[in-house]
C-alpha positions in Angstrom: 1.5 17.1 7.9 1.0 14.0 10.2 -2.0 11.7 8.9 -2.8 10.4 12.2 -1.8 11.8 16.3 -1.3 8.3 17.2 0.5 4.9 15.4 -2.6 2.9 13.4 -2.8 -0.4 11.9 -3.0 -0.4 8.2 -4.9 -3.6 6.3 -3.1 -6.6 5.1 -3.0 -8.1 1.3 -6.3 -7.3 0.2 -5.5 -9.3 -3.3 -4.2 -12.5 -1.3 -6.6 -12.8 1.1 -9.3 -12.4 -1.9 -7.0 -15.6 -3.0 -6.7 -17.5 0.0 -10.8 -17.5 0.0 -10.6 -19.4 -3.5 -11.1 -16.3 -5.6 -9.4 -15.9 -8.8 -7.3 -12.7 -9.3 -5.3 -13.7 -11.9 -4.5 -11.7 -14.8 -3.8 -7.7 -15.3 -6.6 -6.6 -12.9 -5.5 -8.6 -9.9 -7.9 -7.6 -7.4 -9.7 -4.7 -9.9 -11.1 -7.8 -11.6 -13.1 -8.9 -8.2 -14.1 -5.3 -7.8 -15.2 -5.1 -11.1 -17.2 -8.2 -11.2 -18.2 -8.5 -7.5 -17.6 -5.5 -5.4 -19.8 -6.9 -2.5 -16.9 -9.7 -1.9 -14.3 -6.6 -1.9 -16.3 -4.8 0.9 -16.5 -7.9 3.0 -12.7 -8.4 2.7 -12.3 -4.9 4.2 -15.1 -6.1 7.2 -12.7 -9.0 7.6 -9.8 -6.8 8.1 -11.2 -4.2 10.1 -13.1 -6.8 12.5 -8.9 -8.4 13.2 -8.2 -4.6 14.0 -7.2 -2.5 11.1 -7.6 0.7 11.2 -6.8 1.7 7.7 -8.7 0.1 4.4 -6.5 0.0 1.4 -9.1 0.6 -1.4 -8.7 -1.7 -4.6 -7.1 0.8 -6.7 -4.1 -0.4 -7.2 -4.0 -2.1 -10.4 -6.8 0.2 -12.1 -5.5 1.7 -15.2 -6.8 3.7 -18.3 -4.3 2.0 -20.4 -6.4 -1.7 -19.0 -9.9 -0.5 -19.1 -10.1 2.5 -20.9 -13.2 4.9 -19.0 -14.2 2.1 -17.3 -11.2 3.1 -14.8 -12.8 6.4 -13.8 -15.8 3.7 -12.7 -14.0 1.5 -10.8 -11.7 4.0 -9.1 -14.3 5.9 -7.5 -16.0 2.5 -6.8 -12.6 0.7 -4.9 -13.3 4.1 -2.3 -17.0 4.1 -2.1 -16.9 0.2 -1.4 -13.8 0.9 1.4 -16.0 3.8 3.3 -19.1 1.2 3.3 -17.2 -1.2 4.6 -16.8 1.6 7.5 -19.9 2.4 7.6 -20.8 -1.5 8.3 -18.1 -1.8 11.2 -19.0 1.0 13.0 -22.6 0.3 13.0 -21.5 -2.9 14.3 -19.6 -0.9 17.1 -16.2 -3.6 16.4 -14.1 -0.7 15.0 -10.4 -0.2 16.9 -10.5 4.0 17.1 -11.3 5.4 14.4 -11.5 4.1 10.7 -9.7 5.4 7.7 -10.1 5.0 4.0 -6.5 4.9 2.1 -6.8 5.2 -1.8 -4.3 3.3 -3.3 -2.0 4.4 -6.5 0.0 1.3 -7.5 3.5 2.1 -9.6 3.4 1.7 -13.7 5.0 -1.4 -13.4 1.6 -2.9 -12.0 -0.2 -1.7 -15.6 1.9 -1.2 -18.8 5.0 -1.3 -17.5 3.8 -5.5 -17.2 5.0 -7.0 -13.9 8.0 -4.2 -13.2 6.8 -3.4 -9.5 9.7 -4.2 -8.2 12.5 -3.6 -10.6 11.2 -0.3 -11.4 13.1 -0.6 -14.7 10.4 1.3 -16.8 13.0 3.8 -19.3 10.7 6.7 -18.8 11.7 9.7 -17.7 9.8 11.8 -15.0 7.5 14.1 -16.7 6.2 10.5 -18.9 5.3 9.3 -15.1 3.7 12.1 -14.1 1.6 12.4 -16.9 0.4 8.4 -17.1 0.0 8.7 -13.2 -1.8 12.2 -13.6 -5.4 11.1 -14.0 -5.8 8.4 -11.6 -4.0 11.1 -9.1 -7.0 13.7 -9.9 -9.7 11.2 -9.9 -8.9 9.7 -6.5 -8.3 13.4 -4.8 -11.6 13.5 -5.8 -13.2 11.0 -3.7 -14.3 10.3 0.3 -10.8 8.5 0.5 -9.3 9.8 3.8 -5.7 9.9 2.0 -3.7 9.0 -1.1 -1.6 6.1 -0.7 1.2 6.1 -3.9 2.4 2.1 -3.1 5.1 -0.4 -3.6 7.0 2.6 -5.7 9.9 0.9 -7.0 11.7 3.9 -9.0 12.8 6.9 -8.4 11.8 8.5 -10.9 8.4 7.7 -10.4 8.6 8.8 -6.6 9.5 12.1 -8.1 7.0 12.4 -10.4 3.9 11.0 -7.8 5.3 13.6 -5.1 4.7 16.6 -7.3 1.4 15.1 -8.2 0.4 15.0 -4.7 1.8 18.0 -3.8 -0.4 20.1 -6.3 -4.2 18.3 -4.8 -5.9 18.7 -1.5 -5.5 15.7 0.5 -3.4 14.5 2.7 -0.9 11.7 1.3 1.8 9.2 1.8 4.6 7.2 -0.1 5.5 3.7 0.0 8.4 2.4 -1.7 9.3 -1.3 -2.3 12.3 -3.3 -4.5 15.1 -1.5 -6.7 14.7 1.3 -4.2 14.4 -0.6 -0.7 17.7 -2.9 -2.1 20.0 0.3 -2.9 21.2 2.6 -0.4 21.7 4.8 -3.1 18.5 5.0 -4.0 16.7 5.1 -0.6 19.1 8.2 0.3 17.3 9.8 -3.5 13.8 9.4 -2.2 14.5 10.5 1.5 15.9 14.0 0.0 12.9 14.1 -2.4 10.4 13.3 0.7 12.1 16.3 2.4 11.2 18.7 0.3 8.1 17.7 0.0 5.7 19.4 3.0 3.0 18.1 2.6 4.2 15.0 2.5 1.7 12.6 5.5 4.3 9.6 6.0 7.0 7.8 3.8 7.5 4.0 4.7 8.2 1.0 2.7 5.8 -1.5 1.8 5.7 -5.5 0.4 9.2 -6.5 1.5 10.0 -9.5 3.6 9.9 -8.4 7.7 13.8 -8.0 8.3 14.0 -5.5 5.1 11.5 -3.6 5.9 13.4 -3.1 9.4 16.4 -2.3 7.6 14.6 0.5 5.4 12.7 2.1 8.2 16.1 2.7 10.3 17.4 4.6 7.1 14.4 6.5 6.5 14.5 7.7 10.7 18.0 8.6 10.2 17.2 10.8 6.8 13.6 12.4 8.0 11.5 13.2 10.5 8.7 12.3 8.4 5.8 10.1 9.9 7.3 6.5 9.1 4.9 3.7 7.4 5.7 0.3 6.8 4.1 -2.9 5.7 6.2 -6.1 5.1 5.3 -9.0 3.4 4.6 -12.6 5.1 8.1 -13.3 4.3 7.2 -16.2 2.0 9.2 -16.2 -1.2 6.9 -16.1 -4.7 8.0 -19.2 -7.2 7.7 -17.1 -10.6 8.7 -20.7 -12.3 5.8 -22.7 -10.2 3.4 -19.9 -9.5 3.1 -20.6 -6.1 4.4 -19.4 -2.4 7.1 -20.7 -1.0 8.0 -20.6 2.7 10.3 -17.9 4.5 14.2 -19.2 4.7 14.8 -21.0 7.8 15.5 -18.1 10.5 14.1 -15.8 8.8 12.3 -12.8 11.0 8.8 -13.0 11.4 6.0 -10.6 10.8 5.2 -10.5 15.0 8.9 -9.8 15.5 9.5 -6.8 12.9 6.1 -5.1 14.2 7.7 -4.8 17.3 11.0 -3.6 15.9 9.0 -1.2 13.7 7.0 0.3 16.6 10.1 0.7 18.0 11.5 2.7 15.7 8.7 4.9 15.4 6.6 3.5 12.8 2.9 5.3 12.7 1.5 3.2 10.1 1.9 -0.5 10.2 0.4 -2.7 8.8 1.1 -6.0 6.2 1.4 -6.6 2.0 1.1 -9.7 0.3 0.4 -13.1 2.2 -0.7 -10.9 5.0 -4.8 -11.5 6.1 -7.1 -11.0 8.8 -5.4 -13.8 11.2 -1.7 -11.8 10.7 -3.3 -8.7 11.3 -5.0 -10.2 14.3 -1.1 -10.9 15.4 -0.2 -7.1 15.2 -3.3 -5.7 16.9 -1.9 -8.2 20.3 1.6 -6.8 20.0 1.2 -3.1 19.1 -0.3 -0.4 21.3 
């Protein structure tokens, strides 16, 4: 069950391009805080990245949690989708959008609430039927929106992928799965998820998200060699985060950039690309040139 005929470009780092225009998303809402507090300066962020040629608008979802806001999340995750499809209305009344516009609702790994900063270690010591039931709500709230598809992101165990696939499985929209860190560094692991996406039918696309360019290559050429599932991938910038300094570092010296792997990617037969962390309007801008 394809979620697009054709390949489209996904958004960029909603959260760092929120940063890069001097607003603060620290803390354990990230970019949740910014929709909480401001959800106008959220809908213009996904303007910005649908006027640079996005296709796709990753609602602020992410980092929305029961275990963080109690019932305020039901709020704010019907709000992250309602802003995103404004945001589509505003473009196509404009007449800027590239094709048509999609809405992706975002469901961010435990690590990214209570399981404090493990999105990419995935080293949570829960078993499958604890995920399932933690990620169980947020699942039924945002099947229950205008969002054009589920989008389970930067899914770093695989235990959880297990868990979110059933999930999705059991409600009525389409859906894909990204997967990022312990997973997109073993083999091992990948080769898990690929057999889990397998049996999974309704599964729309399974990609790998918010690793640097030349990994996410990597991943993509074992997922095309496992499945003939729709392929999604969004890299990073490539720039290293300084946990010590809080702050970005550049990309190693020869180190493939964003333009390059987009080309790679396409090649490969990628139907969803798009960009993760350090990634804005001007880097989607880059894609749009390069990809047909």
């Amino acid at each position: 069950m394809a979620l697009c005929d054709a390949p489209m470009l996904v958004d960029g780092g909603l959260g760092t391009h929120l940063e890069a225009q001097g607003h603060d998303i620290s803390g354990p809402l990230w970019s949740a805080r910014v929709l909480r507090e401001n959800p106008a300066l959220i809908e213009s962020a996904h303007v910005d990245f649908f006027a640079a040629g996005a296709q796709v608008a990753t609602a602020a979802s992410y980092q929305v949690t029961f275990d963080v806001l109690g019932e305020e999340a039901e709020k704010l995750l019907r709000r992250s989708v309602a802003v995103a499809r404004e945001a589509v209305r505003v473009v196509v009344d404009k007449r800027t959008a590239h094709g048509d516009l999609l809405v992706a609702a975002s469901i961010g790994p435990y690590g990214a609430g209570p399981g404090k900063g493990t999105d990419y270690d995935g080293a949570y010591d829960l078993r499958r039927g604890e995920l399932q039931r933690w990620h169980a709500r947020r699942v039924a709230i945002l099947a229950d929106t205008d969002a054009d598809f589920l989008l389970a992101e930067t899914i770093p165990n695989v235990e959880e992928a297990a868990a979110l696939l059933e999930l999705l499985e059991e409600q009525p929209k389409p859906f894909a799965l990204s997967i990022t860190g312990a997973i997109a560094a073993d083999p091992e692991k990948l080769s898990r998820v690929i057999e889990l996406a397998n049996q999974s039918p309704r599964l729309g696309a399974l990609g790998v998200n918010c690793v640097d360019p030349s990994r996410a290559c990597a991943v993509v050429k074992q997922l095309r060699n496992g499945t003939d599932k729709p392929l999604l991938a969004c890299p990073n910038s490539g720039e290293i985060w300084d946990h010590g300094a809080r702050a970005w570092q550049p990309a190693p010296a020869g180190a493939m950039n964003l333009t390059d792997a987009a080309v790679e990617l396409q090649a490969a037969g990628v139907s969803l690309l798009g960009g993760c962390c350090r990634v804005g309007p001007a880097e989607i801008r880059q894609l749009r040139s390069v990809i047909s």
